[in-house]
C-alpha positions, -999 to +999 in steps of 0.1 A: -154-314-133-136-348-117-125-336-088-094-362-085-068-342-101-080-312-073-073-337-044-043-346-055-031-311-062-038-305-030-019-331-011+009-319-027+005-289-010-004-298+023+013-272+044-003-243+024-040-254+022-037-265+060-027-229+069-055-209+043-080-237+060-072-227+100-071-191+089-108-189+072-118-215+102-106-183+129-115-157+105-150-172+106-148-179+146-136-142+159-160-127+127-190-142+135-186-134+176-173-099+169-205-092+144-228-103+172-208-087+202-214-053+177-252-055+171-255-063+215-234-029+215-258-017+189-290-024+203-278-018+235-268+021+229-304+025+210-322+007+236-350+035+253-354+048+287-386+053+289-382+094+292-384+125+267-347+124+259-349+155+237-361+183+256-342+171+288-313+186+305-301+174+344-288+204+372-260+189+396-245+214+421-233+213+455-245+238+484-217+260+502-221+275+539-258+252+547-261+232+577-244+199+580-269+170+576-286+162+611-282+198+628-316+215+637-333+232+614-307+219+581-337+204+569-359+234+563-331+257+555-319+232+527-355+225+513-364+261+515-331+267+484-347+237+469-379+252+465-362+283+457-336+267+429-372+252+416-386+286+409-360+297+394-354+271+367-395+274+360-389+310+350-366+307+322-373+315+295-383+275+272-382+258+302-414+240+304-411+218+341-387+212+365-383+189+391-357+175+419-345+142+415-317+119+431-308+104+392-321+100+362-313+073+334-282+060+326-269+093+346-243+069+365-252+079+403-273+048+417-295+044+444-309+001+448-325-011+471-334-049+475-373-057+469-390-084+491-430-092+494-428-101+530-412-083+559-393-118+568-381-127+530-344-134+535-337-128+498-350-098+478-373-112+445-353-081+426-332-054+433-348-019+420-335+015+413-348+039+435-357+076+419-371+098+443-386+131+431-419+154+440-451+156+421-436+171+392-414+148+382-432+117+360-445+144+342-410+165+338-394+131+325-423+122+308-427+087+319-459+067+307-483+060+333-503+029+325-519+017+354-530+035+390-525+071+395-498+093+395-481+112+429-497+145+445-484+172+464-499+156+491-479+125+483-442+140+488-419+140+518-392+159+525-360+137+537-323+141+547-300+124+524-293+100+552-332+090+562-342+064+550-374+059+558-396+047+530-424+062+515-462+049+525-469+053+483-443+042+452-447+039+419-434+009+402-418+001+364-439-020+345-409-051+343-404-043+383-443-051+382-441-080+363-414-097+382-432-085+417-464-099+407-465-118+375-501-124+364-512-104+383-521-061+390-494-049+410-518-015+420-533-016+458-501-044+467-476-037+488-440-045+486-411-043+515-378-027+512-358-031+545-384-050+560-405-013+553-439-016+540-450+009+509-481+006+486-475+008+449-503+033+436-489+034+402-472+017+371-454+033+339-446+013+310-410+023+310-380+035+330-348+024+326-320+019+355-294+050+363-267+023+358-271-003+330-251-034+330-226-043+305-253-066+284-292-055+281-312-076+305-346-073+320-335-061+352-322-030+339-358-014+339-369-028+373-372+010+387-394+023+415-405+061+418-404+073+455-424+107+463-393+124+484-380+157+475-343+149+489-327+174+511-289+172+514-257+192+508-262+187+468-292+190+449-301+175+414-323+187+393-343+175+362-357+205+335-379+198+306-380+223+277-401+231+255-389+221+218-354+235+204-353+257+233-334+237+250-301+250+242-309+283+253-321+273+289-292+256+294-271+287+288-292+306+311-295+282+339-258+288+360-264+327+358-304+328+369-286+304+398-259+322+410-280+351+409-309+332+433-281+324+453-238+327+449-236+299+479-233+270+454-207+248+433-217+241+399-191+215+380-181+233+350-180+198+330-210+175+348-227+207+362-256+210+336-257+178+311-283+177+284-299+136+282-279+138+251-245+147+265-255+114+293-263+090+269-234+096+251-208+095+281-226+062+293-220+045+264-192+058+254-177+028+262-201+003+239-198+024+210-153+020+215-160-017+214-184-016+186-161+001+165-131-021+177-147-052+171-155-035+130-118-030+129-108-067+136-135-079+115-122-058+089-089-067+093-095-104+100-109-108+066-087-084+043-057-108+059-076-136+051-086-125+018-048-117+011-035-149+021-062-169-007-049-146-034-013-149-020-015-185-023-036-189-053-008-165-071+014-191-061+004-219-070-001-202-107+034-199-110+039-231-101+013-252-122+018-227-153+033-255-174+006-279-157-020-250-168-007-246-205-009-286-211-041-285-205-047-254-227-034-275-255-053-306-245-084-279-252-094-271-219-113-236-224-103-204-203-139-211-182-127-248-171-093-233-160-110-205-136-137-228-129-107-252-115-090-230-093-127-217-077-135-254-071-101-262-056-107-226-032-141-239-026-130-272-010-100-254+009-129-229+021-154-256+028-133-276+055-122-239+069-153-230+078-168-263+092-140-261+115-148-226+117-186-232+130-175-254+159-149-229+165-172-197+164-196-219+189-172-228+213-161-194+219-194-178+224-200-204+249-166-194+265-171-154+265-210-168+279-196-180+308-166-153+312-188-123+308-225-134+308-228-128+270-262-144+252-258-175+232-253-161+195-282-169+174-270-199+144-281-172+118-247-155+126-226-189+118-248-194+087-240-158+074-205-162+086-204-194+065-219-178+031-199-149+039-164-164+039-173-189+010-177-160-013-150-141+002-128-168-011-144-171-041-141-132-049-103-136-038-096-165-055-114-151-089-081-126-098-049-153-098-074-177-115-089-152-141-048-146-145-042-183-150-071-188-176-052-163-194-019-182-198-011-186-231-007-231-244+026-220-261+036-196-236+029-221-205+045-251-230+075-231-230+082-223-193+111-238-180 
């Protein structure tokens, strides 16, 4: 088809394909970032820990009537309800371990400390999470050991909340290892927190941080396991059950506690939290903005789609004695749809090449505003393909319409 008689239709209408063409260039610009800001939400909210989510449920409760922290003998009175609190979760009825714990993944309570491989190293080569726990608790989370050897009773210290003396023995994540010592075993070195030697003895392949940052990154899984059954006024602790009984040990739990001992606060709300209740409050947040950034998209192009058939619709009306001539002059039904989808095509094409250094320009912005990463060129490419055929399905309705137009009818308009 000679594409003259298209370019000069639309010079005539300047203002109206300038508009359609800026609105499929930002319809393709906020699509394409929002679709990629959605599958970073998606990945990130499906992204493992490292732990056996399903049989896991986390204890939080706060001790009434003990010893302030630092008066003699608060220590051994404290640890002794520990130990006691520990029994008692073991004996209900599903439960299959249990273990004391300062935090567990994406729980939202954070203990990091700064990582150095000399005493003198001004700054730290990574900043860790810190979970401290007894014996019991790789094997309560169910964390994969891959390298060294896992902590013994012999291993575990009792501490105030407020010591912080470290550990001779940690146990170290797998990235924490990697970034420590790359190319290298990290088993038998020793790492400084504080300017406080410890020995790592151990490496698991996964564990992810207590507090996740906004975008997945590496650091996110540099963790560290400390042998310390933590002794302060509130105690945390992590039960494992045995398949689908987890509902029912969970229901038993504030009862078999009270009943051990009254002198306790348990939250009725963030008291007792399976992993599934956690990992849906921390990313609560990701899955609002997922669905948000669906809703523009959606919107975005049903706007855009309107305005093509608005205009297309249009210009019908306008060209319908224009579209009847050419009916006479023998011009099938096909070359009069085929017309308007070429004319939509070249509006469309010059929309989305603007549209591309649009799209680019802000992911480079919301890159340096919120540490985004760059968006992949696959994203423009679909984008591209995707708004070409929206037009073309948009476009396809008016111009089936106008194919229709009867010669006489069209000869006839005023």
């Amino acid at each position: 088809m000679n594409a003259h008689p298209i370019l000069a239709a639309l010079r005539r209408h300047k203002a109206g394909v300038i508009l359609i063409a800026l609105q499929i260039a930002l319809t393709l610009a906020i699509v394409c970032n929002a679709i990629f800001i959605i599958g970073q939400r998606i990945d990130r909210v499906n992204r493992p820990t490292g732990i056996d989510e399903a049989n896991l449920f986390v204890v939080s409760q706060q001790w009434v009537g003990t010893p302030e922290s630092g008066a003699p003998g608060a220590v051994d009175t404290i640890d002794s309800l520990v130990r006691a609190d520990l029994d008692t979760l073991r004996r209900l009825p599903g439960v299959e371990s249990v273990a004391p714990v300062n935090s567990v993944p994406l729980f939202g309570s954070s203990h990091v400390n700064g990582i150095t491989l000399t005493p003198d190293q001004k700054n730290s080569t990574l900043s860790a999470t810190i979970y401290e726990g007894d014996d019991k608790l790789m094997s309560t989370l169910g964390v994969q050991l891959i390298a060294g050897r896992a902590f013994t009773a012999a291993d575990v210290l009792r501490m105030d909340f407020h010591d912080d003396t470290l550990p001779p023995s940690v146990i170290v994540s797998q990235a924490a290892a990697e970034k420590l010592f790359p190319n290298q075993s990290a088993i038998g070195k020793t790492i400084y927190s504080d300017s406080k030697p410890t020995t790592i003895v151990g490496e698991v392949k996964l564990l992810e941080s207590s507090m996740a940052e906004s975008f997945a990154k590496d650091s996110d899984y540099y963790t560290i396991i400390e042998p310390v059954r933590q002794v302060g006024d509130n105690s945390r602790y992590v039960v494992k059950t045995r398949p689908g009984q987890q509902a029912a040990a969970m229901a038993a739990t504030r009862d078999a506690l009270f009943a051990a001992n009254p002198q306790r606060v348990i939250d009725s709300e963030r008291g007792i939290l399976s992993f599934a209740q956690i990992r849906y409050a921390a990313y609560r947040a990701d899955r609002g903005m997922a669905i948000l950034m669906a809703v523009v998209c959606l919107i975005m192009l049903c706007v855009t789609a309107a305005g093509i058939v608005g205009l297309t619709s249009f210009w019908v009306g306008q060209r319908h004695r224009q579209i009847g001539v050419r009916r006479a002059l023998g011009a099938r039904k096909s070359d009069i749809l085929h017309y308007f989808q070429i004319e939509n095509l070249m509006i469309a094409g010059g929309g989305v090449v603007v549209g591309v250094v649009l799209a680019v320009g802000l992911n480079l912005w919301l890159m340096s505003q919120y540490e985004m990463p760059r968006m992949p060129v696959m994203y423009v490419l679909i984008g591209m393909v995707a708004l070409l055929a929206l037009g073309q399905a948009a476009v396809f309705v008016p111009a089936r319409r106008a194919s229709r137009v009867s010669p006489i009818e069209a000869t006839r308009a005023a």
